[in-house]
C-alpha positions in Angstrom: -117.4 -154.1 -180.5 -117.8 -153.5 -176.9 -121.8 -154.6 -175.9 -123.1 -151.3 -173.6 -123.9 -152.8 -169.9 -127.6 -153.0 -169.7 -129.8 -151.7 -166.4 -133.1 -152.7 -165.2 -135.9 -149.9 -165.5 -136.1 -149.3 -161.6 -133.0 -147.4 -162.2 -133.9 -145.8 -165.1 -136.7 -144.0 -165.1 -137.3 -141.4 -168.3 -139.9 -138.7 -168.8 -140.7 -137.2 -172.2 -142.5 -134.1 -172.0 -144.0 -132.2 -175.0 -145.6 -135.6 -176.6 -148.2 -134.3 -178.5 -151.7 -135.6 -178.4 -153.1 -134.9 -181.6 -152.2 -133.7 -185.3 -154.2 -132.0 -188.0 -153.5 -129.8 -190.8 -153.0 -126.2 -188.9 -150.6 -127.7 -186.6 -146.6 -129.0 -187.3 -146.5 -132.5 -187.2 -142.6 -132.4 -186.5 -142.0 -133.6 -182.3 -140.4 -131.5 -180.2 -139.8 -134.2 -177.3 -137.2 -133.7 -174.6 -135.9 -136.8 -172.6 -135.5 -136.6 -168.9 -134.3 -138.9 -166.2 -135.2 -139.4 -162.9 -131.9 -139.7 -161.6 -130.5 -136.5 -163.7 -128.0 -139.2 -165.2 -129.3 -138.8 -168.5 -125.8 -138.9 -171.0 -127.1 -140.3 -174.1 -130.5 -142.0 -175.5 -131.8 -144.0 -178.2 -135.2 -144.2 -179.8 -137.4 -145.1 -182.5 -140.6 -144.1 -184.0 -143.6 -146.4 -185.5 -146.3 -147.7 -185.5 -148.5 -148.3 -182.8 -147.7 -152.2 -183.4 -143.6 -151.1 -183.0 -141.9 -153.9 -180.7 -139.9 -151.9 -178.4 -138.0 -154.9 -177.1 -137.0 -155.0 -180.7 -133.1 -153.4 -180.9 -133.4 -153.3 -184.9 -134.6 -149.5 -185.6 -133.3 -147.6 -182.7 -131.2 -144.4 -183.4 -127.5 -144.0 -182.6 -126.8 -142.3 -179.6 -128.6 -139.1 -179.1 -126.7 -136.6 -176.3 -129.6 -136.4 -173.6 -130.2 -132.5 -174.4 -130.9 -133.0 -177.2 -135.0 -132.8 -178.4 -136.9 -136.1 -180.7 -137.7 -133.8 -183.7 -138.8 -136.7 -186.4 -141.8 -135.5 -188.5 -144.7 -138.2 -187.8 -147.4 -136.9 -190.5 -147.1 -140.3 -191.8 -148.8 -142.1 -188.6 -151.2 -139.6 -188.2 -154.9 -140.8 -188.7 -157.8 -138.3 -188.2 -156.2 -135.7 -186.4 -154.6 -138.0 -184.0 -151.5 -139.8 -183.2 -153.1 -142.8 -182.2 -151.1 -144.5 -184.7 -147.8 -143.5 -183.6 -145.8 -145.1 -180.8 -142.5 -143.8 -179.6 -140.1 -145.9 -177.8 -136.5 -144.5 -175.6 -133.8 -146.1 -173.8 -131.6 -144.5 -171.5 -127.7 -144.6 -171.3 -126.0 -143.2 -168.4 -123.0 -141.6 -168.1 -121.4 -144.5 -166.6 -122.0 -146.1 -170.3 -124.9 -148.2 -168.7 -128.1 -148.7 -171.3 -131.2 -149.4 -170.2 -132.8 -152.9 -171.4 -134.9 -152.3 -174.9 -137.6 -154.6 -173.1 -138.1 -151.8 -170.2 -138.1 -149.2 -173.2 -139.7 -146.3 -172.1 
């Protein structure tokens, strides 16, 4: 198995937009979280959701490869606590389209 070439952070620098801030009964607790890169060089990502203790230098967890248009939709009613996703910690690394993956310790 071929290991994926691993990049410091410097070079790849992720947004998520549409993280929400708080949960409670009348709302969807489902994310909607789209994944942007600085650099528009965004092919694939991978990501996991925990916690707020969740080790994101930790590569046990992570998804398979997501194609970078596509939206984080997990469901994270389960980390909710008082109407707030204090509890919940979402971590993304970036891969390229050169095939280069960003290092799990600079997780985003």
């Amino acid at each position: 198995m071929n290991r994926p070439k691993l990049a410091t952070k410097s070079s790849q620098l992720l947004t998520l937009s549409g993280v929400p801030t708080s949960i409670n009964a009348s709302s969807s607790s489902a994310l909607n979280i789209t994944v942007s890169s600085s650099d528009n060089d965004l092919a694939f990502y991978k990501y996991k959701v925990g916690s707020s203790t969740l080790d994101c230098a930790d590569s046990n967890g992570y998804s398979p490869q997501i194609t970078g248009s596509v939206a984080i939709t997990d469901d994270v009613a389960g980390f909710a606590s008082n109407s707030s996703v204090a509890n919940a910690k979402i971590c993304v690394v970036k891969i390229n389209s050169s095939g280069v993956q960003q290092s799990f310790s600079e997780a985003t």
